[in-house]
Every structure is written in structure tokens, then in C-alpha cells.
N, C-alpha and C positions, 0 to 999 in steps of 0.2 A: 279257498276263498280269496289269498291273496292274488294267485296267480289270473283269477278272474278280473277283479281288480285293477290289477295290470296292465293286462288286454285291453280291456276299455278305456284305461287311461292311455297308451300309447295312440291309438288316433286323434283322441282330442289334443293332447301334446301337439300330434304332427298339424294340425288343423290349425292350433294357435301358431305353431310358428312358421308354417304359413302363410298366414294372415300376418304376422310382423314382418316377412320382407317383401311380402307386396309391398305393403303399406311404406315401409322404406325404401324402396325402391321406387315409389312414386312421388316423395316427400322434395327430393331437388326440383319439380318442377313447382310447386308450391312456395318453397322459399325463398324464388326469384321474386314473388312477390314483396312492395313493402307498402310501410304503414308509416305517416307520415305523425309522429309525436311530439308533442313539448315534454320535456323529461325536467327533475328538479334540478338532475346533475347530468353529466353527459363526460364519460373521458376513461383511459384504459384502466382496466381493474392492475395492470401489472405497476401503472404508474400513479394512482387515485388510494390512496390506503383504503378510503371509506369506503369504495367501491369493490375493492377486492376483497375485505373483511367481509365484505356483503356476500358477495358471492361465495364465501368459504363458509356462514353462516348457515344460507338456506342449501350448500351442494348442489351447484351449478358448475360443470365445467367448463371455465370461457378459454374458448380454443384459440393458441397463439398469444402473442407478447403486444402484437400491435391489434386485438380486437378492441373493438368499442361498443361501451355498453350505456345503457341510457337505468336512471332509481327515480322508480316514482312518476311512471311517465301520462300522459292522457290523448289519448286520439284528435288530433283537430286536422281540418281542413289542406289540404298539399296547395303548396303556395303561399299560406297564412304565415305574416313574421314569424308567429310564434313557435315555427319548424323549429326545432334545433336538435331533431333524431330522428332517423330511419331505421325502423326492423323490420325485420322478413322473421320473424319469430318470437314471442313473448315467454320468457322462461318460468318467472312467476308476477306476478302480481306487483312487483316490487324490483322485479329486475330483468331487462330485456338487449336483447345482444344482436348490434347491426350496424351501422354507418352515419358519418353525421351530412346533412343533406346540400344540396348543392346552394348555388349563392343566390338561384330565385326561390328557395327555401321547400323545395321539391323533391321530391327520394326516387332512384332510380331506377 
């Protein structure tokens, strides 16, 4: 029985993984995209205590010394003052990892 088992589990294995490096494989051209955010804080987790405890909290890896990461952020309009974050990706709810936007308050 187990070896039956087995059997059938080894294509859906190969089937899921897959399907994860499609899907990673096609994930850089999606995160060229961003989202233009107000965040409540905005600055590197390496240099922000509050922001790196954050991140060590929910286990997020933020890749690099000089990324930037935005706590507590909310979608608004590209161009609007109240830009002060861009991400190409939302990691949770609470914490999102990207760039701070340019000076007509626009993400690139």
C-alpha cells in the first residue's frame, strides 16, 4: 500500500513544483510593477529598530542593508502628496518592501 501511495504522490510533487517555478519564473516581470502608498512609517529595517523588530516579528526576509520598507501602509492615488512609498510587492498586511517615490510623488 505504501509503495502505491508513493507512486501517486511523486507526480503531484513533480506537478506542484512545477507550478512554483513557473510561477517564479514569471514573478520579475510583475514586480517591476508599483503601488503608489502612504505608509505610517517609511525607512530601512537595518536602520529603524521599529521596523526591523517588525519584520523579525511577522518573518519577513528584507533583502539587503539599504532596502526600504513602508508599516501600515494604504493605497492612494500616484501623484497625490500623500505618496511617501512605493512597492512592487506587499509582504503582509502590516509590512511591505519597495522604494520611497520620486519628488512629483510618483513610483516608478
Amino acid at each position: 500500500m505504501q509503495k502505491t501511495a508513493h507512486r501517486l504522490l511523486s507526480p503531484t510533487a513533480a506537478a506542484v513544483l512545477a507550478l512554483g517555478a513557473a510561477l517564479a519564473a514569471a514573478a520579475p516581470a510583475h514586480a517591476a510593477e508599483t503601488t503608489a502608498l502612504r505608509c505610517e512609517r517609511v525607512g530601512s529595517p537595518a536602520q529603524d529598530p521599529v521596523i526591523g523588530r517588525l519584520a523579525e516579528l511577522v518573518a519577513v526576509p528584507v533583502p539587503g542593508v539599504d532596502t526600504v520598507a513602508g508599516v501600515s501602509c494604504d493605497e492612494v492615488p500616484a501623484g497625490d502628496p500623500r505618496v511617501n512609498f512605493c512597492a512592487a510587492r506587499e509582504l503582509t498586511p502590516l509590512l511591505a518592501v519597495g522604494s520611497r517615490p520620486s519628488r512629483d510623488h510618483t513610483c516608478p
